[in-house]
C-alpha positions in Angstrom: 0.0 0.0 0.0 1.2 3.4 -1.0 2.0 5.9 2.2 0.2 9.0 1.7 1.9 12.2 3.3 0.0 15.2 3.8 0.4 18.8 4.1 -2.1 21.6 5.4 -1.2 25.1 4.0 -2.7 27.7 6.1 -3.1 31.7 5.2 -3.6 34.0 7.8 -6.7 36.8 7.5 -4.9 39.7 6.5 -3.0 37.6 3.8 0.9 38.5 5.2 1.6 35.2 6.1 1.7 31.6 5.3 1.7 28.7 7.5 2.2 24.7 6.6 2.6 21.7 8.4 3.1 18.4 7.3 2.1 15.0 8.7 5.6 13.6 9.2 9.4 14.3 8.9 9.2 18.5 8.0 8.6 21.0 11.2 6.2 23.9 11.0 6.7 26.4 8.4 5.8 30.1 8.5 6.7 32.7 5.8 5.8 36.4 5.0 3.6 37.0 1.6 5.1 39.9 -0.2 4.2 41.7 -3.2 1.5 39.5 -3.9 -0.8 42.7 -4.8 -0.4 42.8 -8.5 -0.6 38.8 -9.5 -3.7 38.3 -7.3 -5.1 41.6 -9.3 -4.1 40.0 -12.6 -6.0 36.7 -11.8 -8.9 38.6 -10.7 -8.7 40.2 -13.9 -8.8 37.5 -15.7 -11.5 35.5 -14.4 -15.2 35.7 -16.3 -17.6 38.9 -14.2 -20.5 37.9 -15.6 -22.6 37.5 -19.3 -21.2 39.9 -20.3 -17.3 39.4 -19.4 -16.6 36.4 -19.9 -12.7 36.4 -20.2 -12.8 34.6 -23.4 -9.4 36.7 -24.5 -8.1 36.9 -20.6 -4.9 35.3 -19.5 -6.3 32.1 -18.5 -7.0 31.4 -22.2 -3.3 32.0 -23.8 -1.0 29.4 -22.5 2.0 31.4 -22.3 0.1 34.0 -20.3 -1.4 31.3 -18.2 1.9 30.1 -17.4 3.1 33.2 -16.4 0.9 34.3 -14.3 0.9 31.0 -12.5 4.2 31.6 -12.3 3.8 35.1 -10.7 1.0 33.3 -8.0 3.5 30.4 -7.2 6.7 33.2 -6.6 4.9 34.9 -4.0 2.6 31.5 -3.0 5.0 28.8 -2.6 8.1 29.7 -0.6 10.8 28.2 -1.8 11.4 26.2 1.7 8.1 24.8 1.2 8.7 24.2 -3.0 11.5 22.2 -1.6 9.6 19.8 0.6 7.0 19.5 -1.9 9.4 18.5 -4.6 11.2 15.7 -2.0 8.0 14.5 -0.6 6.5 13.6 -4.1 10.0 12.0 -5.0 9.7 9.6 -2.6 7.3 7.5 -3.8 4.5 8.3 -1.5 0.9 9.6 -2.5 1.2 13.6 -1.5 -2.0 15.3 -0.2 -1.6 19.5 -0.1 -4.7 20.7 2.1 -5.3 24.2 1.5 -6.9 27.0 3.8 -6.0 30.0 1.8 -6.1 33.7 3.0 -8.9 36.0 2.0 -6.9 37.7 -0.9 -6.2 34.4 -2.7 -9.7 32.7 -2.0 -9.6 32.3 -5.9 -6.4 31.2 -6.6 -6.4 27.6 -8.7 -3.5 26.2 -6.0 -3.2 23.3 -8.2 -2.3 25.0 -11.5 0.6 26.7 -9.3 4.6 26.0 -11.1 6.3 23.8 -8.8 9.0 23.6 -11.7 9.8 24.0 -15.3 7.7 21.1 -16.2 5.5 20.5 -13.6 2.3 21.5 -11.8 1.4 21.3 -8.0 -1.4 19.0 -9.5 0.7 17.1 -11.1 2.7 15.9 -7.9 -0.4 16.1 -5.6 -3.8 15.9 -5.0 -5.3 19.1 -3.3 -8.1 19.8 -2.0 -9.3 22.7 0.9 -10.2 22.9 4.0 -12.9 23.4 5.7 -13.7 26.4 8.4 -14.4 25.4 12.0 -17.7 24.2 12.0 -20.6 25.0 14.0 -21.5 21.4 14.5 -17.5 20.5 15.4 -18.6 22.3 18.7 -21.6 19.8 19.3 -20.8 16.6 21.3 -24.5 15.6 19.9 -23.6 16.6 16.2 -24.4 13.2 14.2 -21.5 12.4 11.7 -22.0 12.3 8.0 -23.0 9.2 7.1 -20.3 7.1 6.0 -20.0 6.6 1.5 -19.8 2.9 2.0 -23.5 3.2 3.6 -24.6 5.9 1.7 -23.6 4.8 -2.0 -26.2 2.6 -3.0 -29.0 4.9 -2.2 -30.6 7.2 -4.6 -29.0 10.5 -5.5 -30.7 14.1 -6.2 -30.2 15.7 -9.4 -31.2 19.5 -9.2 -30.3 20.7 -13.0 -30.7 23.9 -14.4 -34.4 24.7 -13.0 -36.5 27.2 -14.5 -36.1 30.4 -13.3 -38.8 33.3 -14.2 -36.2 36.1 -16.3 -33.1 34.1 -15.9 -31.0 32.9 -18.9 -30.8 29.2 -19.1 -27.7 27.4 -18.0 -28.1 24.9 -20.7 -29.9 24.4 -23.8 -32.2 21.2 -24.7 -30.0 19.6 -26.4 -27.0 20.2 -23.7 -29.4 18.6 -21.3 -30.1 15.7 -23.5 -26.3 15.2 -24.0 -25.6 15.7 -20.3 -26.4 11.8 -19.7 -26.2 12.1 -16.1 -29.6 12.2 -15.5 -33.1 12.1 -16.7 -33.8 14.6 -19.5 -37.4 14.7 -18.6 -35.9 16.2 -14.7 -34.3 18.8 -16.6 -35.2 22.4 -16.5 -38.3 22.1 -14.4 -38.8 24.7 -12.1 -37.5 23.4 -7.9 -38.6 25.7 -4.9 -36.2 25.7 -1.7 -39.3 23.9 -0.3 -39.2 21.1 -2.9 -35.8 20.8 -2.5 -36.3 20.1 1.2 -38.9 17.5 0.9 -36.8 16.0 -1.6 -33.8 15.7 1.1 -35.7 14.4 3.2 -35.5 10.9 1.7 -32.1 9.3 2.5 -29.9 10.4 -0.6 -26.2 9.4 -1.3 -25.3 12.8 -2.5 -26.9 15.9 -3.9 -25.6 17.5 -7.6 -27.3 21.2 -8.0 -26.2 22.4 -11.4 -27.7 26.3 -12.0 -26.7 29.7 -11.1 -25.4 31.0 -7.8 -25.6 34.5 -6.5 -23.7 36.6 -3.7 -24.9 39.8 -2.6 -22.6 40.8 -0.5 -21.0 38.6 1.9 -20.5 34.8 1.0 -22.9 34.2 3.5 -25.4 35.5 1.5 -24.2 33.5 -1.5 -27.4 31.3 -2.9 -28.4 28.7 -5.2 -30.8 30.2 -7.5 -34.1 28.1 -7.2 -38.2 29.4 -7.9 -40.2 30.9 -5.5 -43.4 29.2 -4.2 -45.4 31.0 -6.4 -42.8 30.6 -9.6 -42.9 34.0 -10.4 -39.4 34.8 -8.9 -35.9 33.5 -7.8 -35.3 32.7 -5.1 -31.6 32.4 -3.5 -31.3 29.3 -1.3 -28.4 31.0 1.1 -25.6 29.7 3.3 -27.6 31.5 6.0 -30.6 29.3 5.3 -29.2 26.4 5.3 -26.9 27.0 8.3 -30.1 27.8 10.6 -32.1 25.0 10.4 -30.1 22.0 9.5 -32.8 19.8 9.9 -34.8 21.1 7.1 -31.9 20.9 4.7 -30.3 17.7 5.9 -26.9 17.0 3.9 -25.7 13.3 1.8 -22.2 12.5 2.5 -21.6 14.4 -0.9 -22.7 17.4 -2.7 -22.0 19.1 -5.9 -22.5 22.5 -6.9 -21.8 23.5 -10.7 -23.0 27.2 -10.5 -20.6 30.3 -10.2 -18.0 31.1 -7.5 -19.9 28.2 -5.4 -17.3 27.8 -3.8 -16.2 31.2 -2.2 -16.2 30.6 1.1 -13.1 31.6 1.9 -13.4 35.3 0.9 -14.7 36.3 3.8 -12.8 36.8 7.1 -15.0 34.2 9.0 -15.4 32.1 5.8 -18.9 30.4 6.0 -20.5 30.3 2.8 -22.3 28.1 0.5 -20.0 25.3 0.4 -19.5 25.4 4.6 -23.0 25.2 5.2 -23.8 22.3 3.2 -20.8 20.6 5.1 -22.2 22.3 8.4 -26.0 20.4 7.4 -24.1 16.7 6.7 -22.2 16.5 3.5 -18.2 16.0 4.3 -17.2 16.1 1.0 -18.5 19.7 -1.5 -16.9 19.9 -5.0 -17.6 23.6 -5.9 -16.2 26.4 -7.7 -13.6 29.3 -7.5 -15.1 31.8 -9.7 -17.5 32.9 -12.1 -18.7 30.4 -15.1 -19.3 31.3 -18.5 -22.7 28.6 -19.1 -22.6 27.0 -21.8 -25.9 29.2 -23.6 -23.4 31.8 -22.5 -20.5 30.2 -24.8 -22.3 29.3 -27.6 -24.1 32.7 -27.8 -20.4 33.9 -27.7 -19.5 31.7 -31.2 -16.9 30.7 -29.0 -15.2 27.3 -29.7 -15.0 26.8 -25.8 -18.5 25.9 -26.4 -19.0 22.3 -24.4 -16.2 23.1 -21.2 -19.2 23.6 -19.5 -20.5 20.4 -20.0 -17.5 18.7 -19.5 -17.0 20.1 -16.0 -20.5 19.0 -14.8 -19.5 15.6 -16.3 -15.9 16.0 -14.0 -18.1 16.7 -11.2 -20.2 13.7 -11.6 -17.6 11.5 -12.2 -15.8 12.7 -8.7 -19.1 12.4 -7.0 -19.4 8.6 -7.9 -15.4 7.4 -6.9 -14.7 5.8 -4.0 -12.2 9.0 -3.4 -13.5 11.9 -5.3 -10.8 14.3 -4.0 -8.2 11.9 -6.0 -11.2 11.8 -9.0 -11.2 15.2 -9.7 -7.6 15.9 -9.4 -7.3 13.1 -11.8 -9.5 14.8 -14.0 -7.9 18.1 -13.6 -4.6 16.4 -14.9 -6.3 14.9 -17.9 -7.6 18.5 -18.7 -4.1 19.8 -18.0 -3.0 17.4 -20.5 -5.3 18.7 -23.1 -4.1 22.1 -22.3 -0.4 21.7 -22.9 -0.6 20.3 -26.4 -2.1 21.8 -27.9 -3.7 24.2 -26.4 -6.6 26.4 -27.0 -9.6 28.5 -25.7 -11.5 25.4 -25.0 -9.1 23.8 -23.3 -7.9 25.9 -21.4 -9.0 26.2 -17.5 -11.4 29.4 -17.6 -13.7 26.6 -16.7 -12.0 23.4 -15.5 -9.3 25.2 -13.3 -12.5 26.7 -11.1 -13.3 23.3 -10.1 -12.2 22.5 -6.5 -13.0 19.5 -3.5 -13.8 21.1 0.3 -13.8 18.4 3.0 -14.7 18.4 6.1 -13.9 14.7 7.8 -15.4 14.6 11.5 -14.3 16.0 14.3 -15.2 17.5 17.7 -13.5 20.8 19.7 -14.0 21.8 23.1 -15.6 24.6 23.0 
């Protein structure tokens, strides 16, 4: 059996300094952050705003420029002490975990696209995933644990896909939801109220996959899956606040997906509870979510841009994680056969505007005193 050696990289609030420690051999490792200002603001200028920015000419489509500003993020990222552990650790054979917990001002950052060397990618060394926040349930000596995936996998799963929303823009169009294939066509595009969506939870579920748009006004706290009203007239953003205040009417599967845009932002906000920690917070232990905005696939095609299909292909990615028997290793796997793609040759529609968003946040159980 392969030994797997981990490391948790940790970013302090105000984003000066960088923490790691690893599960053998290395001590603790702290280092300042410096001059990180002006890569973070070219990544954020790079990433897709909205229908109408969608990046489609940004760096993260131009593989020199992609490099090269992964470079710049893994200069200031990666000290070189830690680069050095990283690059022994995954040369000795063993399977190498990097846990990350970034700081607020690199909450978007694609850790596993990050140089590690001439040739090679963190991701292509490791397997990363993030960390989860402490959560409120890890101070609850009653707090049940998420139901283990060997219990959980043969029972049904719920497929939330692009529901009808009153003067939103589909996600998908017909026939993207007929070449999906994983689910039911005929589930497709219906409209799904939050309470729908909790009746539906309430029958024991292996995992959850909510494909749609997200919204954040404001805080990630706030941020929402975009579902119908009781009446159908309106949206209706299913929050982080929601579902963090009564558990019991949202309860969790072991695993939940959520293809939608920046679902997975938690980390932007000093105390970092968003959509991703609440679902963790209401059961699941293992969220695959995203860094940043999406360009939908409508979105793409309206664009005559031959990225059209990425966003198919992530939801497929998703799905694919959602079903292994370790979807932090799936997707990284997945990840590395997009990065493959990417380096020869590369174009827009392979590059990782869309598949570089996608990341794993766990949260295995634990308890805290409080």
């Amino acid at each position: 059996m392969v030994a797997v050696r981990t490391v948790q990289i940790v970013g302090h609030s105000d984003g000066r300094w960088l923490t790691w420690r690893w599960s053998a051999r290395y001590p603790l490792g702290v280092a300042e952050i410096r001059k990180a200002d002006a890569p973070l603001a070219r990544l954020h200028a790079a990433l897709p705003k909205d229908e109408q920015s969608l990046a489609l000419e940004g760096d993260l489509t131009d593989r020199d420029t992609e490099l090269t500003l992964m470079q710049e993020l893994a200069a200031v990222l990666l000290p070189q002490s830690l680069l050095t552990q990283l690059i022994e650790a995954a040369a000795s054979g063993d399977r190498l975990q990097v846990r990350i917990a970034p700081p607020p001002n690199a909450a978007a950052v694609p850790w596993g696209l990050l140089p590690v060397d001439e040739e090679r990618r963190l991701l292509d060394i490791a397997d990363v995933s993030w960390m989860a926040p402490i959560l409120p349930r890890d101070l609850r000596h009653d707090a049940p644990s998420p139901m283990p995936w060997g219990t959980a996998r043969s029972l049904p799963p719920l497929h939330v896909i692009d529901p009808f929303l009153p003067h939103r823009s589909r996600v998908l169009s017909e026939a993207d939801r007929q070449d999906l294939g994983i689910a039911n066509p005929s589930d497709m595009g219906r409209p799904w109220s939050a309470d729908g969506l909790s009746r539906a939870l309430g029958q024991p579920r292996s995992r959850l996959f909510l494909l749609g748009h997200c919204e954040t006004p404001g805080s990630s706290g706030n941020m929402g899956f975009l579902l119908a009203d009781d009446t159908g007239a309106s949206p209706d953003p299913l929050t982080a606040h929601e579902l963090m205040a009564e558990p019991e009417k949202w309860p969790m599967p072991p695993r939940v997906a959520v293809v939608a845009c920046a679902s997975g932002t938690d980390m932007l906000d000093l105390e970092p509870f968003g959509l991703a920690a609440a679902m963790l917070h209401n059961g699941a232990d293992t969220v695959h979510a995203t860094l940043w905005t999406l360009p939908t696939e409508t979105a793409l095609r309206a664009d005559k841009s031959n990225a059209t299909r990425a966003f198919l292909q992530l939801a497929r990615g998703f799905e694919a994680a959602q079903l292994a028997d370790d979807p932090v290793e799936a997707l990284n796997a997945w990840q590395r056969l997009c990065l493959r793609e990417w380096r020869n040759p590369a174009s827009r529609g392979t590059s990782p505007l869309l598949w570089g968003a996608a990341m794993t946040i766990t949260a295995p159980p634990r308890q805290l005193q409080e």
